[in-house]
C-alpha positions as CSV (number, residue, x, y, z in Angstrom):
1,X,0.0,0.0,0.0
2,X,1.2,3.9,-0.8
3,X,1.6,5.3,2.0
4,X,-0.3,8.6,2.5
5,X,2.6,11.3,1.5
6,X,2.6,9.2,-1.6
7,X,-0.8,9.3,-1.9
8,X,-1.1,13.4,-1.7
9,X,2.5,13.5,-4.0
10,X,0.0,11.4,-6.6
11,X,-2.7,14.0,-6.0
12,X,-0.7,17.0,-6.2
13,X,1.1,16.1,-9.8
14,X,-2.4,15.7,-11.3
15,X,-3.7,18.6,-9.9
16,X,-0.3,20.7,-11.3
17,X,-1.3,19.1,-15.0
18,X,-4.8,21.0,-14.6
19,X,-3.1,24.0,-13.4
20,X,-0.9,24.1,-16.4
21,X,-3.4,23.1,-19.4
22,X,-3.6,25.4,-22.3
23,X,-6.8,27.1,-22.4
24,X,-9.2,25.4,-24.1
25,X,-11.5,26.6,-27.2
26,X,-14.5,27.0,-24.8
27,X,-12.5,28.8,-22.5
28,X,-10.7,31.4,-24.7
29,X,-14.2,32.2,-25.8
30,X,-15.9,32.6,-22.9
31,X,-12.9,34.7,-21.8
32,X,-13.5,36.8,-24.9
33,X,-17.1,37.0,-24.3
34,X,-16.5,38.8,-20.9
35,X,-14.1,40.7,-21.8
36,X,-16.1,42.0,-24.8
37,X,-18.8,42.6,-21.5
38,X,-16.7,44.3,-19.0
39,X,-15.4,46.7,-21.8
40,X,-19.2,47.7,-22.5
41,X,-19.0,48.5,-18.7
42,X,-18.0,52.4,-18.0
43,X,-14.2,52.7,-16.6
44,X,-16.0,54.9,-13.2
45,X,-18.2,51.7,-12.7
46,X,-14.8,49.3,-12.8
47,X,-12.5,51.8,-10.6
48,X,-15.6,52.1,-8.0
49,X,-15.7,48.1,-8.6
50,X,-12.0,47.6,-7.8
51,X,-11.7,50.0,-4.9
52,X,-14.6,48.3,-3.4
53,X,-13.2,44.9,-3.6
54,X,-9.9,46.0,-2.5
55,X,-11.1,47.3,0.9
56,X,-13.2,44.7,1.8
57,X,-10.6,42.1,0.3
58,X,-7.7,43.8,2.4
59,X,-10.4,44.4,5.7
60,X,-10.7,40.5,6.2
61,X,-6.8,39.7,4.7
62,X,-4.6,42.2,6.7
63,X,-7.4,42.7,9.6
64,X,-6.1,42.6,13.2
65,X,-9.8,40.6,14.5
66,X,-9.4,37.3,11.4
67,X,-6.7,35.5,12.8
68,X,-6.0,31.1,11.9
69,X,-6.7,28.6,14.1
70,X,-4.3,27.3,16.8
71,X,-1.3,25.8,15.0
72,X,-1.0,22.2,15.2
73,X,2.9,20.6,16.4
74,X,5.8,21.4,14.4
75,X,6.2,17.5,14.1
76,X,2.9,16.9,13.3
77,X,2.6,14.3,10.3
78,X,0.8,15.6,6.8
79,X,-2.5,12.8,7.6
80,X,-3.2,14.5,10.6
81,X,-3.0,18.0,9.4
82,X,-5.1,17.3,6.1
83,X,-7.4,15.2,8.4
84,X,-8.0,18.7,10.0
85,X,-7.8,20.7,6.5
86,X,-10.6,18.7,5.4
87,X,-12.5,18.7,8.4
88,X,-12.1,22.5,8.3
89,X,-13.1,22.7,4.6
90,X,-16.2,20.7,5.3
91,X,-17.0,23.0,8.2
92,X,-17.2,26.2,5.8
93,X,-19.1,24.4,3.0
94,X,-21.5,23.5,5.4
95,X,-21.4,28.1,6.7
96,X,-21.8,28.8,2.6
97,X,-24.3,26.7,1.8
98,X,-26.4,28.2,4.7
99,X,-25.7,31.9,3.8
100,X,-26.1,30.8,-0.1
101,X,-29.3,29.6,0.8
102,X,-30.7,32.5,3.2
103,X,-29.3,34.8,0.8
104,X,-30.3,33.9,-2.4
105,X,-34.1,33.2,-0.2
106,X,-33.9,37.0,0.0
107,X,-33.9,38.1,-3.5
108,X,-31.7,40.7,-5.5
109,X,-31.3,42.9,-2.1
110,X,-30.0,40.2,0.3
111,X,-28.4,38.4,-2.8
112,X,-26.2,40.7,-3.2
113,X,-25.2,40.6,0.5
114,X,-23.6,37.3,-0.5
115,X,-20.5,38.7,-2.3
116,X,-19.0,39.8,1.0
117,X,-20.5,37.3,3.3
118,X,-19.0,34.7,0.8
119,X,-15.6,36.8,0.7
120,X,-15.1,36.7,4.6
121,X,-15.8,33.1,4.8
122,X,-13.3,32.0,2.3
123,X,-10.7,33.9,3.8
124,X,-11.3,32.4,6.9
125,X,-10.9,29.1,5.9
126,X,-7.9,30.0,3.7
127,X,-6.6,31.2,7.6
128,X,-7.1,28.3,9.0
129,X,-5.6,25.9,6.1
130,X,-2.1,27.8,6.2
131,X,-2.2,27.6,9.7
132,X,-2.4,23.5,9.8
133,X,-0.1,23.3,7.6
134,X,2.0,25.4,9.5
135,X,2.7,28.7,8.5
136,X,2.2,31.7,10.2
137,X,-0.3,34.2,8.8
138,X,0.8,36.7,11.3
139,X,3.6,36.9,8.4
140,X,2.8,39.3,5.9
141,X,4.2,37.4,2.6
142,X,1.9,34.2,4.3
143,X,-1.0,36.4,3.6
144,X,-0.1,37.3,0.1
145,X,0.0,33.8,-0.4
146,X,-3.6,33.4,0.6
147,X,-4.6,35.9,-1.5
148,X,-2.7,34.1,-4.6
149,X,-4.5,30.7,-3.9
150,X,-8.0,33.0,-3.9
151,X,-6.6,34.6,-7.0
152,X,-5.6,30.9,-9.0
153,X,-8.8,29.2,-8.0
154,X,-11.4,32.1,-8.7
155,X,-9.6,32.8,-12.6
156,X,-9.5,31.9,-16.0
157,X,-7.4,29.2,-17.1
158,X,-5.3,32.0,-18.9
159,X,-4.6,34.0,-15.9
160,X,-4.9,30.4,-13.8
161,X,-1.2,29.5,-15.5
162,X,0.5,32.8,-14.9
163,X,-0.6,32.9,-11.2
164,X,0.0,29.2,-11.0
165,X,4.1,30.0,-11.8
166,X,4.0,32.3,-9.5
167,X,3.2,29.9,-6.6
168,X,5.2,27.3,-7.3
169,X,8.3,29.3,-7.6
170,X,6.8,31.4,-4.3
171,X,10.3,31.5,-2.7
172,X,12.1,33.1,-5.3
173,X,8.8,35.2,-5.7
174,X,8.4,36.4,-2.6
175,X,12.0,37.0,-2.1
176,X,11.2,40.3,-4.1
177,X,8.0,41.8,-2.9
178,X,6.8,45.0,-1.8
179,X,6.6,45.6,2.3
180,X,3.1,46.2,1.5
181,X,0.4,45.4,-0.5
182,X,-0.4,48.3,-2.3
183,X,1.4,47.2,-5.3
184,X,-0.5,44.1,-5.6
185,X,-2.8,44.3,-8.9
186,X,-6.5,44.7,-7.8
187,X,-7.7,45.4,-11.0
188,X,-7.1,42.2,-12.7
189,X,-8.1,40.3,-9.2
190,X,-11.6,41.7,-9.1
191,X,-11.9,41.5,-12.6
192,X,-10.8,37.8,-13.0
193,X,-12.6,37.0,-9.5
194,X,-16.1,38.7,-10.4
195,X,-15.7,37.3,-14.1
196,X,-15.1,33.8,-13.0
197,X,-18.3,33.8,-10.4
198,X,-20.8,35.7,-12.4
199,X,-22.5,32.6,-14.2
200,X,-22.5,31.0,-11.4
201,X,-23.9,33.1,-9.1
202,X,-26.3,35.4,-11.0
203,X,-29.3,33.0,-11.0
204,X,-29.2,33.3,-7.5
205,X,-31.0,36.9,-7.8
206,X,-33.9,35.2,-9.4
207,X,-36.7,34.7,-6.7
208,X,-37.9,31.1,-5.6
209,X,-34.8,29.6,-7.5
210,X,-32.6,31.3,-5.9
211,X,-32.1,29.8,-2.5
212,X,-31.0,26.5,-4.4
213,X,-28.7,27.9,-6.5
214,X,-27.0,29.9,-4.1
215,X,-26.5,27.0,-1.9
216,X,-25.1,24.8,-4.4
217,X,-23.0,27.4,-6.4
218,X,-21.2,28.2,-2.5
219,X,-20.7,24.5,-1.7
220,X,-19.0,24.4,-4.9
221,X,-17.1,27.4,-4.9
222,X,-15.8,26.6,-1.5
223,X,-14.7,23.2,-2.4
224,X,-13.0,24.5,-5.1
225,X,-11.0,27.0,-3.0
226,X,-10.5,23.8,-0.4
227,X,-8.5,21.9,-2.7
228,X,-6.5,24.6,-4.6
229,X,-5.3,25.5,-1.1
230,X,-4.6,21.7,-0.2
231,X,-2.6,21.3,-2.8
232,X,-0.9,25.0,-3.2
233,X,0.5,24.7,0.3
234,X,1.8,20.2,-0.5
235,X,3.7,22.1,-3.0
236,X,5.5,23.7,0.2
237,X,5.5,20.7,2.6
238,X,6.3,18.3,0.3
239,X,9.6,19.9,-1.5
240,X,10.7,21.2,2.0
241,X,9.9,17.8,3.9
């Protein structure tokens, strides 16, 4: 039998192959599509967009009150901290399924509530993940690196590759940045983040349906984020172990 860090290696090369695809034919297009979209969309409109996203992204990421999870033992073996990862994961589907569905119960009003409701929950969980695995998100960079795994799951597969290189070469990366995040390109994250989410979300302003598609579309989104962390942070563990 594998044993279990062979097991998560296994996982982690085939989730690098789908991190690294090509954009696909369906993909470029849609990508087109919403660009064609957001350029029919004023420039005031995007700059009030992005500055909105920005403070509420950097409120819950660089916050004093949204701090991880009590760290588990130094020597503590990869099973037991993805046994608490998933635990964890599972925990927050559960919170975003319930918001999706009091939320999208409400109509447009309390459906548009969920954006930052849904924001604050996956950054908590993205909290707690880094802190299982060990690393301290009292640490600035560690919190930059939260926001790249937000950024790499919530993109297109264009942008998906680019952030993707980014993270796996994050020592050499992060080597070089800024002593703030002020530099950090919120333009192309709200963009990329709102793009991705739109279809997926925007039925959830229609009444009746609503409440069913807004819990589905969270549980899914959340398990998405669950295992882009997972494996973003084996790509740490396992090369340093």
């Amino acid at each position: 039998m594998p044993s279990y860090r062979d097991q998560a290696q296994l996982q982690l090369a085939e989730w690098q192959q789908k991190m690294q695809k090509k954009p696909s034919l369906v993909n470029r297009m849609a990508k087109g599509l919403q660009d064609k979209l957001n350029n029919l969309i004023p420039e005031k409109v995007h700059k009030a967009i992005t500055i909105t996203i920005e403070k509420m992204v950097k409120a819950v990421l660089f916050g004093a009150k949204y701090t991880a999870s009590e760290m588990l033992p130094a020597d503590a073996p990869l099973q037991l901290r993805e046994s608490h990862v998933q635990w964890q994961i599972s925990i927050y589907q559960k919170t975003a399924t319930v918001e999706g569905a009091v939320t999208g119960a409400g109509g447009i009003l309390l459906g548009l509530a969920d954006f930052p409701l849904l924001i604050v929950i996956k950054m908590k969980m993205l909290f707690n993940i880094a802190s299982l695995y060990g690393f301290d998100v009292k640490d600035y960079k560690e919190r930059l690196y939260i926001l790249y795994i937000f950024q790499l799951t919530y993109s297109s597969q264009q942008h998906r590759n680019e952030v993707y290189r980014i993270l796996q070469d994050w020592d050499n990366y992060s080597a070089g940045l800024p002593e703030d995040a002020e530099k950090f390109d919120w333009r192309t994250f709200q963009q990329e983040y709102r793009d991705y989410i739109d279809l997926a979300k925007i039925a959830q302003l229609i009444p009746v349906i609503g409440a069913a598609v807004g819990a589905i579309a969270n549980y899914k989104l959340i398990a998405q984020l669950g295992e882009a962390a997972m494996n973003c942070y084996r790509m740490r563990v396992l090369r340093n172990s």
